[in-house]
C-alpha positions in Angstrom: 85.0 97.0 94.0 81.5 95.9 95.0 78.3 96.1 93.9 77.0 97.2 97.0 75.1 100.5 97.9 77.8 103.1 99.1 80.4 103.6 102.2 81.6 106.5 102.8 84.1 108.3 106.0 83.5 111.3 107.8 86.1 112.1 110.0 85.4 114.6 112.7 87.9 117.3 113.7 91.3 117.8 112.4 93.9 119.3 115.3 97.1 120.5 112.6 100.1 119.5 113.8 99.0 116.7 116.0 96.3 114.8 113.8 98.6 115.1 110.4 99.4 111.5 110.3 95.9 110.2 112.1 93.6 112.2 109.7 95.9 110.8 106.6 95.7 106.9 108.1 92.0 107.6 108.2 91.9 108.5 104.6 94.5 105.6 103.9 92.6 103.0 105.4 89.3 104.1 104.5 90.3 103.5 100.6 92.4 100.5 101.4 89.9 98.4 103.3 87.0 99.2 100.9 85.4 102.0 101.1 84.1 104.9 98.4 85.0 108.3 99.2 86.6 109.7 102.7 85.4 113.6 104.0 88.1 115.4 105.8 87.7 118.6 107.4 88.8 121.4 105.4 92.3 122.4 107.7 93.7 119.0 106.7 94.4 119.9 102.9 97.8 118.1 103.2 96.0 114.7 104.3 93.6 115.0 101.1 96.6 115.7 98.4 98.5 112.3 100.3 95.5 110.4 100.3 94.5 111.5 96.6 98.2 110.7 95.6 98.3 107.2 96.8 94.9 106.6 94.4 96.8 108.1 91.5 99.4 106.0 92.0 98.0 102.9 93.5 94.7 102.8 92.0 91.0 103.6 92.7 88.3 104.4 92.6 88.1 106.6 95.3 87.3 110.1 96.2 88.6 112.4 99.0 86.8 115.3 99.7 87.2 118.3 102.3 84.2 119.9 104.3 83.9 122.8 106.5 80.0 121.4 108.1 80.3 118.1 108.9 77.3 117.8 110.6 75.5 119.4 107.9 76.8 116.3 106.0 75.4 113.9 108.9 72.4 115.6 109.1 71.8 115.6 105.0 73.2 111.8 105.0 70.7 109.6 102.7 71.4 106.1 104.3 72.5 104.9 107.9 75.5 106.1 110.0 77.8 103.9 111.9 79.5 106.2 114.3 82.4 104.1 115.9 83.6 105.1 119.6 84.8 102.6 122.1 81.5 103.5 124.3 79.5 101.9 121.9 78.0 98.8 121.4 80.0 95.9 120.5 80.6 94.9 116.6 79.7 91.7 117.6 76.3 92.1 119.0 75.6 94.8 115.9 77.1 93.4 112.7 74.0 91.9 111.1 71.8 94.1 111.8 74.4 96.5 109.8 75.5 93.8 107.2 71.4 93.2 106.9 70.6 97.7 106.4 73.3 97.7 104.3 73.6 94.8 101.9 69.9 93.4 101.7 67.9 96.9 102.5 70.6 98.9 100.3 71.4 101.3 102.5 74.6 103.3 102.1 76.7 103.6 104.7 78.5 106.6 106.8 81.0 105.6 109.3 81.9 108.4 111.4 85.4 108.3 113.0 86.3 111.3 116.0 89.2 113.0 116.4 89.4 115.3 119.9 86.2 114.3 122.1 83.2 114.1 119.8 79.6 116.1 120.8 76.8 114.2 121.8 74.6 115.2 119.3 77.1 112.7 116.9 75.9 110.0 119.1 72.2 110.9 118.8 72.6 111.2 115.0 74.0 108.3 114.6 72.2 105.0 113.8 74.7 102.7 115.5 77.3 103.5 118.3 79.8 100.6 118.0 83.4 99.6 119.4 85.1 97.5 118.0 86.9 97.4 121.5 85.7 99.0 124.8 89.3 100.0 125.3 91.3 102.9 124.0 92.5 102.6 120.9 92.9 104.8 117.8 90.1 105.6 115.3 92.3 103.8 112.2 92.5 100.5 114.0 88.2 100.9 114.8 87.6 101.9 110.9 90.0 98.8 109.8 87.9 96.3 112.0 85.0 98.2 111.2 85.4 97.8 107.5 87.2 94.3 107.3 84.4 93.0 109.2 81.5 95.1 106.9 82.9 93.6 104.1 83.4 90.2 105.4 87.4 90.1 104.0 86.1 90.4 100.2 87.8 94.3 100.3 91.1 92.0 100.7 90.8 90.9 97.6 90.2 94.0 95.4 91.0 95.2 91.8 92.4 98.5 91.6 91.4 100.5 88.8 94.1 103.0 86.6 97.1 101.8 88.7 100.6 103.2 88.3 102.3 100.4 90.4 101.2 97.6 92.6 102.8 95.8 96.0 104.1 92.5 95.2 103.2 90.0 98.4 107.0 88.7 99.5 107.3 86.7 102.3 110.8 88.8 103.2 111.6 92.4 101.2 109.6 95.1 99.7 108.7 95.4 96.0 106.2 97.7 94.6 106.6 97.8 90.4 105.0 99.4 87.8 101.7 98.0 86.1 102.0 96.7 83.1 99.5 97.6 80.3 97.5 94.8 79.2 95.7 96.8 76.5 
């Protein structure tokens, strides 16, 4: 999608049977709204074959991967992390120094989204603690700000690669067809 240095999505703690549908919306929106790969923890296999199923079908590229040591992969990160948590400091005051790391130093990018209460050493880690909000909210709605606003809208406007079917924009109804060839 872009030329730009990487983003990836670590998301921190899985609970099963309560996180099923957060930890896949995670995945889902990471992909959707621009970034390159998503790390889930390992006791959320179902959320990776979901998320890995809407590439195949929908397009990529885009890699989901599980991990049992997340903080081994926050520790090992080469770039900066972007942990978002509603105590954090505000997108707006934060963005260019983010947009400035990322696009004209060439850092890649780790955003770190929680799940049950995330350990202060996370915070300490992390380059940036940013909200998006200082109210609660859900970690899918501060990734999608997040992202939309790293990318400054141009994610919207994406080609999907090896495509099976594609949305159609309606104004009313739902249509999602197959991809034609052009080859």
């Amino acid at each position: 999608m872009h030329d730009e240095p990487e983003v990836a999505v670590l998301r921190l703690g899985h609970r099963p049977g309560r996180d099923e549908r957060m930890t896949t919306h995670v995945g889902l929106t990471a992909r959707a709204l621009g970034a390159d790969r998503v790390w889930i923890p390992d006791n959320a296999g179902q959320s990776k074959e979901t998320v890995e199923d809407i590439t195949d079908r929908f397009g990529g590229p885009f890699s989901v991967e599980l991990t049992d040591s997340p903080k081994a992969i926050l520790r090992d990160w080469d770039g900066r992390i972007v942990h978002l948590t509603m105590y954090g400091e505000r997108i707006q005051d934060v963005e260019d120094e983010i947009h400035t790391a990322h696009r004209d130093g060439g850092e890649p990018i780790l955003v770190v989204v929680g799940s049950e209460k995330v350990s202060f050493d996370v915070y300490e880690e992390a380059d940036w603690n940013v909200g998006v909000t200082n109210q609660p909210h859900s970690e899918v709605a501060g990734l999608a700000v997040f992202l939309d606003r790293l990318f400054e809208g141009h994610e919207l406007e994406r080609e999907w690669a090896n495509a099976d079917r594609r949305v159609v924009p309606m104004e009313t109804g739902k249509r999602v067809e197959p991809v034609e060839d052009e080859g």
